[in-house]
C-alpha positions in Angstrom: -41.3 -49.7 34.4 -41.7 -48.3 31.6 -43.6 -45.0 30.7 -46.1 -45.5 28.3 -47.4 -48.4 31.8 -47.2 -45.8 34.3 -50.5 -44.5 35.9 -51.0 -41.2 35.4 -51.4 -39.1 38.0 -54.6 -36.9 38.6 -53.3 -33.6 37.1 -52.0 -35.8 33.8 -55.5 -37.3 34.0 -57.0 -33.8 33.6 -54.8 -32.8 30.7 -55.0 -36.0 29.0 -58.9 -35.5 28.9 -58.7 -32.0 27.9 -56.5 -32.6 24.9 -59.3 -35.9 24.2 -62.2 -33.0 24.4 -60.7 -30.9 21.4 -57.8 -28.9 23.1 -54.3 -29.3 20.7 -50.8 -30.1 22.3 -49.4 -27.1 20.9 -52.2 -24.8 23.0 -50.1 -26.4 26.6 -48.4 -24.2 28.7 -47.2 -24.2 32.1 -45.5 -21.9 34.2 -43.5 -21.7 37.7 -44.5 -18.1 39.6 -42.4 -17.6 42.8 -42.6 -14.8 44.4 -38.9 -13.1 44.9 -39.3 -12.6 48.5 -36.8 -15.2 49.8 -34.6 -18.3 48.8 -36.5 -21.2 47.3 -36.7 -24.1 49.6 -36.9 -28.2 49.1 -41.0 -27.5 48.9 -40.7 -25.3 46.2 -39.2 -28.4 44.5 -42.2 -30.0 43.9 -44.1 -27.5 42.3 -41.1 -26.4 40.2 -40.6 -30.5 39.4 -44.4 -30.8 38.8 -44.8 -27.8 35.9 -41.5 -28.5 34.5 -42.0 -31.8 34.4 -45.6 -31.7 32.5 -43.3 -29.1 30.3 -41.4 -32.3 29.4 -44.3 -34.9 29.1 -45.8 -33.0 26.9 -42.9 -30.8 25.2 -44.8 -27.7 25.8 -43.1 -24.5 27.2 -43.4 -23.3 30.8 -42.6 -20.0 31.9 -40.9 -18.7 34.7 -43.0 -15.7 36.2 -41.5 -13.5 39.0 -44.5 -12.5 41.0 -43.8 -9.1 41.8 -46.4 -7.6 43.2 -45.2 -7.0 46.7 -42.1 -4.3 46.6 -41.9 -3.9 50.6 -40.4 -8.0 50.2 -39.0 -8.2 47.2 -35.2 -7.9 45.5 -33.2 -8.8 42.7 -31.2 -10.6 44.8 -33.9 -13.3 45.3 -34.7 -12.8 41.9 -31.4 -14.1 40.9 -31.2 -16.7 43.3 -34.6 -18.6 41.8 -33.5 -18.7 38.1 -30.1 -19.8 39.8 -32.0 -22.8 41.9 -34.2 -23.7 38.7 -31.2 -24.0 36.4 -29.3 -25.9 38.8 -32.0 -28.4 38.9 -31.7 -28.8 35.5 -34.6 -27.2 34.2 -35.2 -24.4 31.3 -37.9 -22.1 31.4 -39.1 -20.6 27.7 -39.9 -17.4 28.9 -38.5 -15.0 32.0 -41.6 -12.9 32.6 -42.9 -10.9 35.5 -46.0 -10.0 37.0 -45.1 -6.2 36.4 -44.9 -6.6 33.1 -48.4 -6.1 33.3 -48.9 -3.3 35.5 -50.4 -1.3 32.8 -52.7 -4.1 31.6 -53.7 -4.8 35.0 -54.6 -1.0 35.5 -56.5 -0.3 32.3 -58.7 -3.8 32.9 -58.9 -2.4 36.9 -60.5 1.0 35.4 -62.9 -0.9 32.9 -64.5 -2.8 35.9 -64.9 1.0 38.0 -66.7 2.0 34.6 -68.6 -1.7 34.7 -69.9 -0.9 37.9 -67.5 -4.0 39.4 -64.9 -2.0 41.8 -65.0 0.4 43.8 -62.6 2.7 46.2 -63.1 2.2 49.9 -62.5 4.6 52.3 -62.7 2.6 55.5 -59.8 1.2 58.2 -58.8 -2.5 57.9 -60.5 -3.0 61.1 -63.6 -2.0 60.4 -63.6 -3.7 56.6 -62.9 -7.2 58.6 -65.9 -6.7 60.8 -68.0 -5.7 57.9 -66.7 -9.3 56.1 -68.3 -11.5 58.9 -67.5 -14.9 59.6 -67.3 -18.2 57.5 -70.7 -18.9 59.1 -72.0 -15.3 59.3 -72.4 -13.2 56.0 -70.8 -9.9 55.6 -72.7 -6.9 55.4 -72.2 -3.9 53.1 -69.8 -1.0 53.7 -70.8 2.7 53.1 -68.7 3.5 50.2 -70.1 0.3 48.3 -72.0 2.2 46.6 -70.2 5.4 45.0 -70.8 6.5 41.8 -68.6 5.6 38.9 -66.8 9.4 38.3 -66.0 9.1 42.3 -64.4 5.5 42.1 -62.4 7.0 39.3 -61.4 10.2 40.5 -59.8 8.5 43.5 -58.4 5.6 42.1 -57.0 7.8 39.6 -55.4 10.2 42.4 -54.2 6.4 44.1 -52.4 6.2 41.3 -50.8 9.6 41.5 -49.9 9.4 45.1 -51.8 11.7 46.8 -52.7 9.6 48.7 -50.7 7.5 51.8 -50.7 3.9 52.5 -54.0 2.7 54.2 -56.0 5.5 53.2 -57.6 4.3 50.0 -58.0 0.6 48.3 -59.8 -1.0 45.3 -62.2 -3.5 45.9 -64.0 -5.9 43.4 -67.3 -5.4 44.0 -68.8 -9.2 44.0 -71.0 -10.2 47.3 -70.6 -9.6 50.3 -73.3 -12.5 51.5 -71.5 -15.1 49.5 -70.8 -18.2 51.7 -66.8 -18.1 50.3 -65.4 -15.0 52.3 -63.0 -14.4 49.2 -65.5 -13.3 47.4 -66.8 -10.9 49.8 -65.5 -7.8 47.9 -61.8 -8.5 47.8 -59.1 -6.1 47.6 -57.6 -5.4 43.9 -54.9 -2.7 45.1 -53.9 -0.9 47.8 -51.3 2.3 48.0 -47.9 1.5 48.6 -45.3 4.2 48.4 -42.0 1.7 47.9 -39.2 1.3 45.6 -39.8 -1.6 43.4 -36.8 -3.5 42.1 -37.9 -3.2 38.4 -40.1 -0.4 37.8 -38.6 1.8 40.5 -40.8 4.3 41.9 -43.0 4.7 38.6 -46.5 2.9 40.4 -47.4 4.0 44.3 -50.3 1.5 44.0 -50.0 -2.3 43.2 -52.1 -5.2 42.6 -53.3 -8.1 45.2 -52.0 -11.8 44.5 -55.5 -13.1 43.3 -56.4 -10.2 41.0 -53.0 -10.9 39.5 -52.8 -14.3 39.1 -55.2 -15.7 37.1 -54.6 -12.2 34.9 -51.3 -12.9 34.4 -51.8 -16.3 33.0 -54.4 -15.3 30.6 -51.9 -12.6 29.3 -49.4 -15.5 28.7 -51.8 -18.2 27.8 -51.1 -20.6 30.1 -53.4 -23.4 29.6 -53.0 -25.3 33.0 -52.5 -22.8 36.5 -51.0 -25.6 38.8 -50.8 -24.1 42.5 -50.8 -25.8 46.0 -53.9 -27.3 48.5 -54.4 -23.4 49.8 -55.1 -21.9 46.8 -58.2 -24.0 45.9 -60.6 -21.9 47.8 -59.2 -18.8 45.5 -60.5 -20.9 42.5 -63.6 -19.5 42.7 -62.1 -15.7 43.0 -59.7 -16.9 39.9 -62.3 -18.1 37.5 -65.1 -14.7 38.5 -61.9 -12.1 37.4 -61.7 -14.4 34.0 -64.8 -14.2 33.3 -64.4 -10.1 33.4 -61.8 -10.1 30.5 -61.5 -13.5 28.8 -62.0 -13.0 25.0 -63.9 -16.1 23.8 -61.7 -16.6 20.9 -58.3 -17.2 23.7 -57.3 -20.1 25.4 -58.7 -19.8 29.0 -56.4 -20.6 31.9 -57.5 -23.3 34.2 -56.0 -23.4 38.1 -55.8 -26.8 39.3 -54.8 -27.2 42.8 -52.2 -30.4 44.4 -51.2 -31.3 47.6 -47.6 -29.1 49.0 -44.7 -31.0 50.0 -44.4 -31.2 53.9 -41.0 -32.6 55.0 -40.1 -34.1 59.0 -37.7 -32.7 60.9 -38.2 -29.2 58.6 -39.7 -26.3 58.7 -41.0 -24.3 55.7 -42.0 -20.8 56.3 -40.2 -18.2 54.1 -40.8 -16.0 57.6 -39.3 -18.7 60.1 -36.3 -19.6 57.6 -35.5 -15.4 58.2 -35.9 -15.9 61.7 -32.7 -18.7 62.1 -30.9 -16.7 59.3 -31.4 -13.2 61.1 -31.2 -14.9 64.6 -27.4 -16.4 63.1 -29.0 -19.8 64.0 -27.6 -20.8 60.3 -25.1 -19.0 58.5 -27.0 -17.7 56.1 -29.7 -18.9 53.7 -27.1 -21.3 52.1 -26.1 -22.8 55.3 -26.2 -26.7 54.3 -28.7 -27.0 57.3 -31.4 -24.9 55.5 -33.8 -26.5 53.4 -33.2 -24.1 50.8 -32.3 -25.3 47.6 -29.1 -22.9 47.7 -28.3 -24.7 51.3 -29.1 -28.7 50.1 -26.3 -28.1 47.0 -24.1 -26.8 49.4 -24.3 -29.8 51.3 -23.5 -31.6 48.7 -27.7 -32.8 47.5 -27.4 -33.2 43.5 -30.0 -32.2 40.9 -31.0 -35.7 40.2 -31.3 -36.3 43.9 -34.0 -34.1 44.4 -35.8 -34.6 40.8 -36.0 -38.3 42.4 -37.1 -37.5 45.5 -40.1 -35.4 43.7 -41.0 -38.0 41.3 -41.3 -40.8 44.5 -43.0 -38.5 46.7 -45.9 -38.4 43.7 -48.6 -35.9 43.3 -51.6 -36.0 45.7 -54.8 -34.5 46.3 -54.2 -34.7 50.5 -51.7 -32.9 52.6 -49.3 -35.2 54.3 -46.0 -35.3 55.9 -42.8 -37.2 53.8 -40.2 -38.8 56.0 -37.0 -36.7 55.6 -35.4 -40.1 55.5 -36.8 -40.6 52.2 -34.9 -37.4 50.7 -31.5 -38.8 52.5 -32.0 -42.3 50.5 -32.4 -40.3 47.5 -29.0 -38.7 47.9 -27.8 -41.6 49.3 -28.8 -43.3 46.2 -27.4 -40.9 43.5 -24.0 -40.6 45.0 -23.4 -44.1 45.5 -23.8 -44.8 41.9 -21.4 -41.3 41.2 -19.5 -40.3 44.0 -15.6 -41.6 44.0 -14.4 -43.3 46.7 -11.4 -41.9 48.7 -10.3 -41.9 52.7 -10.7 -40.0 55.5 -10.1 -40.5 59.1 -12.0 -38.2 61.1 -11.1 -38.9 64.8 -7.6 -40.4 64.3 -5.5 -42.9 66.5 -2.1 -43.5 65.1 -0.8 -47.1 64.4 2.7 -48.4 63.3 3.7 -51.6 61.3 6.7 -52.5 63.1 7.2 -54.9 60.9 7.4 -52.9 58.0 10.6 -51.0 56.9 10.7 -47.8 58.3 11.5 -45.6 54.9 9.4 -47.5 52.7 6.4 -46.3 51.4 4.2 -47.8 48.2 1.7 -46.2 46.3 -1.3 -48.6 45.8 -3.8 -49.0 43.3 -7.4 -48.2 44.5 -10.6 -48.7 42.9 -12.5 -45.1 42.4 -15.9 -46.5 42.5 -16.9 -49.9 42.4 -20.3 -49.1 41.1 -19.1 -47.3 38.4 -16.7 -49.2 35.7 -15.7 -46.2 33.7 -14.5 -44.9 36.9 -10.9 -46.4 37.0 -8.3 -46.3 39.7 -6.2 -44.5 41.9 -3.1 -44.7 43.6 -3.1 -44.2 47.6 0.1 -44.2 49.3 0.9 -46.8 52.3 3.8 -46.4 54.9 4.9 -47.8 58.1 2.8 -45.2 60.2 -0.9 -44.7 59.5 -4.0 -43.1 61.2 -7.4 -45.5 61.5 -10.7 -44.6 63.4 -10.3 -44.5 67.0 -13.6 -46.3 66.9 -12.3 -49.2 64.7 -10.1 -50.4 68.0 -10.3 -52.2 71.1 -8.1 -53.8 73.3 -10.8 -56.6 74.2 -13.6 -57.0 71.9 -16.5 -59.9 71.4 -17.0 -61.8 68.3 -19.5 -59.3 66.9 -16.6 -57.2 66.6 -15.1 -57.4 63.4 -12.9 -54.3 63.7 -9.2 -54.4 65.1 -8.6 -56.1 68.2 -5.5 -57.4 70.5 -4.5 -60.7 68.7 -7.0 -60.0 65.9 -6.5 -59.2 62.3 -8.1 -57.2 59.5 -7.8 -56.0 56.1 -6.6 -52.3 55.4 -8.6 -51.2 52.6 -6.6 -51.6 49.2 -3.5 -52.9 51.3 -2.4 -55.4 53.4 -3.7 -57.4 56.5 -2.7 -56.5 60.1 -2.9 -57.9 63.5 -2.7 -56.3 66.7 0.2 -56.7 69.1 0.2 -54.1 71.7 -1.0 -50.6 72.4 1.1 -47.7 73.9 -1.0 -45.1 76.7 -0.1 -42.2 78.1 -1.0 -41.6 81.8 -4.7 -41.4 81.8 -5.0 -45.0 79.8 -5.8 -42.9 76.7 -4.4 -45.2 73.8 -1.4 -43.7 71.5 -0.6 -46.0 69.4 -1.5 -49.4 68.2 1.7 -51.7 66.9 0.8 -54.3 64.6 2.5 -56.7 62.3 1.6 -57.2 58.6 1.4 -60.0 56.2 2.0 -59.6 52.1 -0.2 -62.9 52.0 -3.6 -61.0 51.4 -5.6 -64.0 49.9 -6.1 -65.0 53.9 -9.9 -64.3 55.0 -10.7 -61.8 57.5 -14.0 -60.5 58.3 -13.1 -57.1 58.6 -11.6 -53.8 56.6 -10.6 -50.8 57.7 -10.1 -47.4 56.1 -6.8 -45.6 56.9 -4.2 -43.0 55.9 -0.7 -42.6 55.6 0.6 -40.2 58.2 3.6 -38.7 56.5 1.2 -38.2 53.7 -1.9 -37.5 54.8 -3.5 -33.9 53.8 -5.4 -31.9 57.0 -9.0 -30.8 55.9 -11.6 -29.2 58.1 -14.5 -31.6 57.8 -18.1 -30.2 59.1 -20.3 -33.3 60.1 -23.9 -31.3 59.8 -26.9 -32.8 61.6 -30.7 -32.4 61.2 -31.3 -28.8 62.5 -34.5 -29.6 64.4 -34.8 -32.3 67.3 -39.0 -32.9 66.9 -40.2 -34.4 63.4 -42.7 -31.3 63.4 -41.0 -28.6 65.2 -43.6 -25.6 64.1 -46.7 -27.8 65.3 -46.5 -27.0 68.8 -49.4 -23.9 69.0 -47.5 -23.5 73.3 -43.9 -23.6 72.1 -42.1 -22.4 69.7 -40.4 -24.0 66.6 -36.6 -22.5 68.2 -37.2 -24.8 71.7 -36.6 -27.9 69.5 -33.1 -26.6 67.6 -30.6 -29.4 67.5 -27.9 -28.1 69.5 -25.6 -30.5 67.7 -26.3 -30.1 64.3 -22.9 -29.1 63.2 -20.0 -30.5 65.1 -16.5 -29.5 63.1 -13.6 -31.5 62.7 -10.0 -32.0 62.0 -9.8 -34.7 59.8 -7.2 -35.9 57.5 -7.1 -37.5 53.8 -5.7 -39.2 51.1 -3.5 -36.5 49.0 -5.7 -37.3 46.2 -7.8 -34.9 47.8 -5.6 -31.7 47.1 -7.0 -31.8 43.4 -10.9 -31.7 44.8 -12.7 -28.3 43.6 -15.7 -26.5 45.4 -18.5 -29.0 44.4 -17.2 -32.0 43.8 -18.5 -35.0 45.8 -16.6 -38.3 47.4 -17.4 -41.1 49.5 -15.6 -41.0 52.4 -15.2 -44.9 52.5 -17.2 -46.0 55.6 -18.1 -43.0 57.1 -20.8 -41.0 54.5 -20.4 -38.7 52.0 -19.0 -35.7 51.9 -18.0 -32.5 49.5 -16.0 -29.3 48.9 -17.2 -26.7 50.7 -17.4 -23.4 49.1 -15.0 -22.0 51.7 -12.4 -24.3 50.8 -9.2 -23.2 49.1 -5.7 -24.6 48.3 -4.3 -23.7 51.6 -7.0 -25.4 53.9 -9.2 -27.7 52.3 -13.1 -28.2 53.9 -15.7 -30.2 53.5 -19.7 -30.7 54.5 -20.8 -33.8 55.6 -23.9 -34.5 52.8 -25.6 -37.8 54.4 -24.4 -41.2 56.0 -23.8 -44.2 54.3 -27.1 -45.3 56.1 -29.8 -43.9 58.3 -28.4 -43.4 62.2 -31.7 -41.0 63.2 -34.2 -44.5 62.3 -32.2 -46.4 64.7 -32.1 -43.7 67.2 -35.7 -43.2 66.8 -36.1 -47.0 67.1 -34.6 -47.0 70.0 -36.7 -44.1 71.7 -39.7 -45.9 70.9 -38.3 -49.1 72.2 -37.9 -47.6 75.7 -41.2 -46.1 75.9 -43.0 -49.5 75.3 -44.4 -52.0 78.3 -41.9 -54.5 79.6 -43.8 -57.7 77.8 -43.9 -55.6 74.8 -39.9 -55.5 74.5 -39.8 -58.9 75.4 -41.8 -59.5 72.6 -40.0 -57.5 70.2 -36.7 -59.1 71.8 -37.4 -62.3 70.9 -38.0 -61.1 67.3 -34.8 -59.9 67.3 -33.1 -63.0 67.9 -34.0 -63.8 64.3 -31.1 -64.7 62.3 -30.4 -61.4 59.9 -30.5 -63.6 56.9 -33.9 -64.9 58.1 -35.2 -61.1 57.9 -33.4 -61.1 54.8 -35.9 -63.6 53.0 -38.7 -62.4 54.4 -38.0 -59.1 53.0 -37.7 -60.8 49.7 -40.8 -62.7 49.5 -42.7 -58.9 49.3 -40.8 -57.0 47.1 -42.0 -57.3 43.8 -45.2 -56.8 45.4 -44.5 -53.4 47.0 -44.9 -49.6 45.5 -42.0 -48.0 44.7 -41.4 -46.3 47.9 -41.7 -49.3 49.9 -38.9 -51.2 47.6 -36.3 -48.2 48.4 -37.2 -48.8 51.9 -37.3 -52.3 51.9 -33.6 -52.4 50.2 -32.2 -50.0 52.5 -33.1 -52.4 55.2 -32.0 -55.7 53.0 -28.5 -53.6 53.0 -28.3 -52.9 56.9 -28.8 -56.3 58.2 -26.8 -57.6 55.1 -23.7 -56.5 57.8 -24.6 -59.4 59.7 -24.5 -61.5 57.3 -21.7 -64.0 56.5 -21.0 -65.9 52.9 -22.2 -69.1 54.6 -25.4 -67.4 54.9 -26.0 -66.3 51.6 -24.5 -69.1 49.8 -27.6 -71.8 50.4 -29.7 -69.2 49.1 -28.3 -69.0 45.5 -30.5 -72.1 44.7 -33.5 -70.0 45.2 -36.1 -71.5 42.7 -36.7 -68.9 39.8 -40.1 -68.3 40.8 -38.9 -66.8 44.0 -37.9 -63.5 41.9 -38.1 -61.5 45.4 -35.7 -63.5 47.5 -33.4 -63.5 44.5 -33.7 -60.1 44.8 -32.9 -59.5 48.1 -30.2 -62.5 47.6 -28.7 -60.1 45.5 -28.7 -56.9 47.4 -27.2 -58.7 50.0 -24.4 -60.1 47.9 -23.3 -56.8 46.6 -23.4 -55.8 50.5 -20.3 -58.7 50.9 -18.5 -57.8 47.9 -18.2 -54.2 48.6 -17.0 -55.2 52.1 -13.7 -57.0 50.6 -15.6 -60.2 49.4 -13.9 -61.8 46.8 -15.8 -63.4 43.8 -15.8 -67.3 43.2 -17.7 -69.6 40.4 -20.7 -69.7 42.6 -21.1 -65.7 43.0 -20.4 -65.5 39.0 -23.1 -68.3 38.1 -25.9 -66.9 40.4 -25.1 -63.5 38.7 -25.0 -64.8 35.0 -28.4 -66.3 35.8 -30.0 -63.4 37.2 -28.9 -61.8 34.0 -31.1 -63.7 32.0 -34.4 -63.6 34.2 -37.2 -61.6 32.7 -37.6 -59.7 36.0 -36.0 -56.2 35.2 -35.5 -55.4 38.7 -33.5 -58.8 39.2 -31.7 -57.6 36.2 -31.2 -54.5 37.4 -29.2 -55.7 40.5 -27.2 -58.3 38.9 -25.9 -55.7 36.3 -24.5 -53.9 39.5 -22.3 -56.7 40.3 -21.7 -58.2 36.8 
């Protein structure tokens, strides 16, 4: 699609009609303001995608503001940690700016309101200041210090400043209404003592200003045209517009908070104060632990930049709080590293089997495509030897057709290799299965339905492979107001292995990400080194927690209703294949991603002799074709080899008009 036909979403609406009403391009300005109090986490990604991206739309600048107002919470080291996080997502902020640049500013405006009769110093406990605000249905009544005169306000405030005062005793209040029917207004607090070392101006101020006297301030200082904060802050709108209106000079651009809708992500929590609470608990290890949502913790994992710039871009911009599948993210990473990651393998519960056919000192070194979505890619060589590790899981001694793994009597294809058949199995005493002896053939134009990942024993490398796991067990584990959000920790999110793989993997570097054919993808950890190499599990090659869910709610449904469902699950794979199809082109965005992931699941089922009818799909049928497609590059990935049928229904999807045909056929072309 392209950009100049893509709806524009409500905060472009808003700009768009301020730049029709008069306002030029060059007056935009945006700006990012986290507050250096902890790591940034996948929420924060929205907002930072949202600003930057309007930076980008529009070429105008954005800012990155540190708001600094709190020095009990804040350090450098989160300081450095955000612009670290923002970079790596690939964005570049115009200015580095901080709220305590304007310290001064914020004073001198805080003493012209005392003089303007609009603050005033109270003298009164918390306690007694929220029972004097009343209720959101009751008004507030007025305190006793509402009314001091102008030399007082400024004699205290002034001695605030100096620190004579200790923390509690004295604050600022705007001096607004305390009967307005928006308690934010009811005489909110402009600054209050606090006698802490601040991580850029030291111990230089004792008092410093609230969040909303700040705020709105700050981007009037810098002229930031659009203020683009979260759902919460809309009721401070009010409170942001009345301090404006105290200084604005009518000849400046005015600053404008608009509010959207926070990102709120299943299976995650997002509180800067709970995220602590597993670091300082040693739940996680560490705010980078690639079970955090932090943005530090997703690249560990293995999550690129473009991953999450996606994810932001599908989730949208909304008005309305709501709740995105974590599934969603994991397609989006799923999505990116398919296209990028190479391909390389990795046995992670070994079983050992031996060629006995095959000459006992000869090895080969065989070529191996990198990444078959990717032509610039090239090739490898993997070596091959008479003794070899597969998947434990990839064997059985008796299996049913369904099974197109290795069996007794039954043959596969080893990826990039040979085919083998089963013979016989050695045990030890307890029936536990050491070895599988097979036979191989050179004659690998035979067809077998299945192919197996493997290494060469006498060459493979031993890695330490950690195979991480949603951390939380319940889809909204801080929900619960009679339990809390640590009763629903995953006790199995990180299970780690001894794994081994191809020697190509002695070159890897912290960072770099593979596909671990058949098993997910995976990359260097940041504790890896040349003498033990260790990697993170990133996702899955495709979504195990659906089908587990699936399954839970499968068992909780009425007998007649799983009959019901039963029967629909007798319908042929290729069947659900076509009816996928015929809605595609018809569905958002969201829904296609969706909708293909599934085409790509039950495209396993799926044989050549089911697929091939459906290359005569009429041209008019643009979403079978589609799903035809998807399903095709399913096969060929899994060892199918091309004929002139396959070529012709790909040269003629070439030339359709449909770009999202197009799009799939170019994959395979």
């Amino acid at each position: 699609m392209s950009e100049e036909n893509k709806s524009l979403n409500f905060l472009e609406q808003i700009i768009e009609e301020d730049l029709a009403n008069g306002m030029s391009v060059n007056k935009l300005r945006f700006r990012f303001p986290p507050e250096p109090n902890g790591y940034l986490h996948i929420g924060h990604t929205k907002a930072i995608g949202i600003s930057f991206g309007l930076g980008e739309k529009y070429n105008a600048p954005v800012n990155l503001r540190f708001d600094d107002t709190n020095p009990a919470k804040e350090e450098q080291e989160y300081v450095d940690s955000i612009k670290k996080d923002v970079a790596w997502l690939g964005y570049t902020w115009d200015k580095e700016l901080y709220s305590s640049d304007y310290f001064q500013q914020l004073y001198d405006w805080a003493i012209q309101f005392i003089k303007e009769g609009k603050a005033y110093v109270d003298s009164q406990s918390s306690e007694a200041m929220a029972e004097q605000k009343g209720t959101p249905t009751q008004p507030g009544v007025d305190g006793p210090f509402r009314d001091r005169s102008v030399a007082e306000n400024l004699d205290l405030f002034e001695r605030m400043k100096s620190g004579e005062f200790n923390e509690g005793e004295h604050i600022l209040r705007a001096k607004i209404d305390m009967q307005h029917p928006n308690m934010l207004m009811r005489d909110p607090i402009m600054y209050r003592v606090m006698k802490k070392h601040h991580h850029r101006t030291a111990n230089h101020w004792c008092i410093y200003p609230m969040y909303d006297w700040t705020h709105g301030e700050s981007d009037y200082i810098e002229q930031v045209s659009h203020s683009l904060c979260s759902l919460e802050f809309k009721p401070h709108r009010e409170l942001y517009d009345w301090f404006l209106d105290q200084v604005v000079d009518s000849n400046k651009l005015r600053p404008k908070q608009r509010e959207f809708a926070r990102l709120n992500l299943s299976y995650t929590i997002m509180s800067k104060r709970k995220l602590l609470q597993l670091v300082e608990d040693k739940i996680v290890n560490g705010w980078d632990d690639p079970r955090m949502p932090t943005v530090s913790g997703l690249r560990r994992r293995g999550y690129t930049p473009a991953s999450l710039r996606k994810f932001v871009e599908t989730v949208g911009v909304a008005k309305r709080e709501n709740v995105i599948d974590v599934s969603l993210l994991e397609f989006c990473v799923r999505e990116d590293l398919n296209k990028t990651a190479p391909r390389v393998m990795a046995v992670l519960d070994p079983v050992k089997l031996i060629i006995t056919n095959y000459p006992k000192e000869k090895e080969e070194w065989l070529e191996a495509e990198n990444n078959q979505e990717d032509d610039s890619a090239g090739f490898r060589k993997v070596p091959f030897s008479r003794e070899l590790y597969i998947e434990k899981e990839d064997f059985k001694e008796q299996a049913g057709n369904k099974f197109f793994r290795l069996k007794l009597g039954g043959e596969v294809r080893l990826k990039n290799a040979y085919i083998i058949k089963a013979e016989s199995v050695v045990k030890d005493v307890n029936d536990n299965i050491l070895e599988i002896h097979c036979t191989y053939s050179e004659d690998t134009s035979k067809r077998v339905k299945g192919t197996l990942h493997w290494v060469s024993i006498k060459h493979a490398v031993k890695a330490e492979v950690r195979e991480y796991d949603r951390l939380f067990m319940d889809e909204a584990p801080d929900s619960h107001q009679d339990k809390s959000f640590m009763e629903f920790i995953n006790p199995d999110s990180l299970k780690i292995i001894e794994a081994f793989v191809e020697p190509s993997l002695t070159d890897a570097k912290i960072g770099d990400r593979f596909q671990f054919q058949r098993l997910g993808y995976f990359n260097v950890d940041d504790d890896s080194s040349a003498e033990k190499l260790v990697f993170n599990k990133t996702v899955g090659l495709r979504d195990s927690w659906a089908k587990q869910k699936s399954s839970n709610l499968e068992n909780s449904k009425k007998p007649a209703q799983r009959k019901n469902n039963n029967q629909q699950s007798k319908r042929k794979a290729i069947d659900v294949i076509q009816q996928l199809g015929k809605k595609y082109t018809n569905l958002p965005e969201v829904k296609q991603q969706k909708a293909k992931a599934d085409i790509q699941e039950l495209a396993k089922e799926v044989s050549y002799n089911d697929l091939q009818p459906l290359f005569n799909t009429a041209v008019k049928k643009v979403g079978t074709r589609i799903a035809v497609m998807i399903t095709l590059g399913v096969l060929i990935k899994n060892g199918l080899n091309s004929n002139e049928d396959i070529k012709g229904f790909i040269n003629k999807a070439l030339e359709d008009k449909n770009e999202l045909l197009v799009a799939e056929a170019a994959q395979l072309s």
